[in-house]
Steps between C-alpha positions, in 0.01 A plus 500: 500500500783510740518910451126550515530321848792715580303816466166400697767403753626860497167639502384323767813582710463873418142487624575304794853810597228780397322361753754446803636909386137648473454373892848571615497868376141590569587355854794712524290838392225435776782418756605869467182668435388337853809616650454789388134532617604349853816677577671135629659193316259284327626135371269282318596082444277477202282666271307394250290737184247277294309669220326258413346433845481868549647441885841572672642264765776602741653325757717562807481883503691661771477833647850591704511746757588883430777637554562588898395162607606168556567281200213275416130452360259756515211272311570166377197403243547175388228480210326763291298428254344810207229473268506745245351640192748493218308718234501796805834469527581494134327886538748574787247396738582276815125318564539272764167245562635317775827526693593228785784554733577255777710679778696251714657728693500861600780637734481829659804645677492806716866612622663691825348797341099373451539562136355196288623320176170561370500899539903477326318440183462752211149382454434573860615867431274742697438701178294179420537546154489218245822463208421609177392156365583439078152354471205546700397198719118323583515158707191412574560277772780414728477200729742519763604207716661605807707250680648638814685830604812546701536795734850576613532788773851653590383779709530369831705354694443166379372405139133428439415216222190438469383262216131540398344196314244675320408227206252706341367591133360855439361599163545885340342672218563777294880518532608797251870542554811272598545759733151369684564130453847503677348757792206258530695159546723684756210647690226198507854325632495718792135598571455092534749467742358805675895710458371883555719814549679496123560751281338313231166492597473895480689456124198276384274725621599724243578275179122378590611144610274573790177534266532132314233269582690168677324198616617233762469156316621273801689511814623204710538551847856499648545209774574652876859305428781497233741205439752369279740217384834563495759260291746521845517284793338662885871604661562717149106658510475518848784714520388706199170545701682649778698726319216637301270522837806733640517715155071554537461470884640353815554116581247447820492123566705237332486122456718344290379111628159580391561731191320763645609892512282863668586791421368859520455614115387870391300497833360123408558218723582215235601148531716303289442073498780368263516090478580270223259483170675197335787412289719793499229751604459700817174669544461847716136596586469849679219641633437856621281720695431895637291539771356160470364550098710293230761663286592256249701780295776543772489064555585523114703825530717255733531191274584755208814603733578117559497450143728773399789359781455118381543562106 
């Protein structure tokens, strides 16, 4: 009794390690074959293969910056989620029914010399032509959430951030190559937060990312202001707000009484109100404006900067 136990104990525990390895090492293959696709680091947290369910489930998938720019994220997707068809793929097929990537975060650096992260990538090489792929790829749809995108500008004098809130879904068909899907999420990215000028765009032309059907499910409206809570008391982010108004702009009209700070930003006038939000909390709410029209992606370009000098 006590060795028939012993075995379904081993069993079980064999299953349960198969399990653990099968994830761990297919993880590990599509880490490189993305890198490889990409041209950049890729890091995933977790992935996940069921059979059964006929779905894959990753989580916390990274794209890093190419080599000739600052380290850091490229894409940071959070949560992607595959449906596929297991009998295709048993005939060295890849049929994808429905795949569903939420994208946090998008950040697009251009340096001293106006050449972009995006354009450093192999699969934005102007030949435009796809990696031989083992198996030949269908996904029939590809919901893409788009959270916001990050614009940093080093070509001037002063840097440009520009943060653009873009909480949108848009729906593709048809996607035929991995080539495609990574082209697509890195262009509807941009197009939504209206980035023109890269060499990418002219690279999709060609792979025929251009040609796939997309559809806007929802947009919410960005608010004419940006503002945040920071885990710091006022002295510590009012002088973080001052040294990140002199990296973007120029300090115009300061008082430190009333929490409030103007300053000249990427030819914006933008003001700063920074007063206590409770507890530990001090809360920063910046507003900007060109010419009298709202630009809430340099107010949030702004409290992006503030961020990165109070961590």
């Amino acid at each position: 009794m006590k060795k028939t136990l012993l075995t379904i104990v081993l069993i079980i525990a064999v299953i349960f390690a198969a399990g653990i390895f099968k994830d761990q090492i297919v993880r590990g293959i599509v880490t490189v074959a993305v890198t490889d696709i990409i041209g950049a680091p890729v890091h995933m947290d977790g992935f996940s293969l069921g059979f059964l369910r006929q779905s894959v489930r990753i989580a916390g998938l990274k794209v890093y910056n190419p080599k000739g720019f600052p380290r850091g994220i490229l894409v940071d997707i959070p949560k992607i989620s595959v449906d596929y068809d297991l009998g295709a793929l048993l005939k060295k097929k890849i049929n994808i029914s429905l795949a569903d990537f939420e994208l946090k975060e998008m950040i697009l650096t251009k340096n001293k010399y106006g050449a972009m992260n995006v354009d450093a990538l192999k699969v934005s090489d102007d030949k435009g032509k796809a990696p031989s792929e083992a198996m030949p790829m269908q996904i029939d749809e590809l919901r893409l959430n788009i959270g916001r995108i990050i614009l940093k500008d080093y070509t001037g004098p002063k840097p440009i951030i520009e943060v653009h809130d873009i909480n949108a879904k848009k729906i593709s068909k048809n996607i035929t190559s991995a080539h495609q899907l990574v082209m697509l999420v890195l262009m509807e990215g941009m197009k939504s937060a209206g980035i023109k000028g890269a060499q990418i765009y002219a690279v999709s032309a060609i792979a025929g990312v251009a040609m796939l059907p997309v559809a806007a499910g929802f947009t919410l409206a960005g608010n004419d202001s940006s503002q945040k809570d920071f885990f710091a008391n006022e002295d510590q982010v009012y002088q973080a707000a001052l040294g990140a108004l002199n990296i973007l702009g120029r300090v115009v009209k300061e008082d430190r009484q009333a929490g409030f700070i103007g300053a000249e930003v990427n030819s914006a006038s933008v003001d700063l109100k920074i007063s206590k939000a409770g507890g530990d909390k001090t809360r920063v709410v910046a507003s900007a404006r060109r010419y009298l029209m709202p630009r809430p992606e340099i107010a949030a370009g702004v409290i992006y900067q503030i961020s990165e000098k109070v961590r």
